[in-house]
N, C-alpha and C positions, 0 to 999 in steps of 0.2 A: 504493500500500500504506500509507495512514494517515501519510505523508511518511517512514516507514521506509526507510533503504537497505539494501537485500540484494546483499552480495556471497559471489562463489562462490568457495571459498579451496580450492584442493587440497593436503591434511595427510595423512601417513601415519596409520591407524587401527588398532588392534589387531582382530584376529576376534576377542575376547573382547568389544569393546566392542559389536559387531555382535551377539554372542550374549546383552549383559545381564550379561557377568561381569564382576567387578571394577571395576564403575564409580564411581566419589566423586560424589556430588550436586552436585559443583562444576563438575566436567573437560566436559560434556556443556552447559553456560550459552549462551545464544545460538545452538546448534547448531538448524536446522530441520530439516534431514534429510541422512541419508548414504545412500551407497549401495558395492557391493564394486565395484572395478576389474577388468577381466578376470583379474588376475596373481593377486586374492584367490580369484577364483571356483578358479583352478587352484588357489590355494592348501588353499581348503575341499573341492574334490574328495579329494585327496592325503589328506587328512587323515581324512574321512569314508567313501572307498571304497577307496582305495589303500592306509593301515594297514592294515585289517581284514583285505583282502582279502591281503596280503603273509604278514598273521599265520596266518591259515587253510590255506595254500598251505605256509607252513612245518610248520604241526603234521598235515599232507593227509602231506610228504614224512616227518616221523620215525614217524607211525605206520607204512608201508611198509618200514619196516627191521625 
């Protein structure tokens, strides 16, 4: 790789940083690529079917009263 060394460093990552939010043009320097860990994948499940789905479920239950 052009006498480049690449090492792989496992860092905790925000899912904002995943999504493009809140990034500083600095925090991101040297980074080539990331990817989610299974723990984030559950994490963005949770977050993108499970809210919605928990919130619907509830306003599903007080229209029936």
């Amino acid at each position: 790789m052009n006498g480049m060394v690449v090492n792989k460093v496992e860092a905790p990552l925000s899912l904002s940083y995943f999504f493009g939010l809140g990034i500083n043009p600095g925090d991101m320097d040297n980074v080539q690529d990331f990817y989610l860990v299974p723990s984030g994948y559950i994490t963005l499940f949770a977050i993108l079917i499970g809210l919605p789905a928990l919130l619907a479920y509830r306003v599903s239950l007080s229209k029936k009263k």
